[in-house]
C-alpha positions in Angstrom: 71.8 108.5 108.1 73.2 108.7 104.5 74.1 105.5 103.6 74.2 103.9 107.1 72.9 100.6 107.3 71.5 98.7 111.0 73.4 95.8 111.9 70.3 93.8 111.9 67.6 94.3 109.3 64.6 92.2 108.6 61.5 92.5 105.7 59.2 90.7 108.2 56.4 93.5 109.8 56.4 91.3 112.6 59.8 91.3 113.5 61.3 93.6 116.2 64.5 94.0 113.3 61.8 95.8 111.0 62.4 99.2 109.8 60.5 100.2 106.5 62.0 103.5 105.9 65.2 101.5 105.6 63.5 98.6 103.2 62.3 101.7 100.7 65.5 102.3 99.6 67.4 99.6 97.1 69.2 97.3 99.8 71.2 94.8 98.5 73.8 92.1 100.6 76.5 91.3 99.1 77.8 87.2 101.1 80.9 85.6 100.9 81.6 88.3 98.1 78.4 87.2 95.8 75.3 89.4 95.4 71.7 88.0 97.2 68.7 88.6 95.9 66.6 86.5 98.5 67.7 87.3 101.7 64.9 87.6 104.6 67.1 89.1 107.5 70.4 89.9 108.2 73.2 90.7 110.6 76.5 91.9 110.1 78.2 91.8 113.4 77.3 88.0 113.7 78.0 87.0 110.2 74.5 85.3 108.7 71.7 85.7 107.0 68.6 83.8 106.8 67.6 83.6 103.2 64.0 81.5 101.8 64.3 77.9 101.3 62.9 77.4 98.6 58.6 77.7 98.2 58.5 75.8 101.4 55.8 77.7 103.9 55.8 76.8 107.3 51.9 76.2 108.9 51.6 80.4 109.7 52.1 80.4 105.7 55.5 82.1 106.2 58.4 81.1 103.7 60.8 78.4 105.2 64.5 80.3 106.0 67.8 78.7 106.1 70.7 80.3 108.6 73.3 80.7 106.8 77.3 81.8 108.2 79.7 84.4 106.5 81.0 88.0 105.8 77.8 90.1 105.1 77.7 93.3 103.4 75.0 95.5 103.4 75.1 98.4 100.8 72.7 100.5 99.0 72.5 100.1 95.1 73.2 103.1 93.2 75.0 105.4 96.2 
């Protein structure tokens, strides 16, 4: 597993999507060609990622997320 990434990754413990092995290392997601620095989940194969809206908390205290549609690119920074 050198530099592959999942498909689906998520930085929610509660999520089935979770993988903290993976999270250690410096993830970043490149959409639509521009870097994200605030992305909660993502998934290659169906182009989106859900990234915080804002400081909106929704009534479990969780941040807000907007879905949003393009080419995703996982990578890790500095391989």
């Amino acid at each position: 597993m050198a530099d592959q990434l999942p498909d689906r990754l998520c930085n929610d413990p509660k999520s089935p999507f979770f993988d903290e092995d993976i999270l250690k290392r410096d993830i970043g997601i490149r959409f639509n060609g521009v870097e994200k620095s605030n992305v909660e989940e993502y998934c290659v194969s169906e182009g989106w990622i859900r990234v915080a809206a804002g400081n909106a908390k929704d009534r479990m205290g969780r941040p807000m997320t907007l879905k949003l549609k393009g080419k995703v690119e996982p990578y890790v920074r500095g391989a």
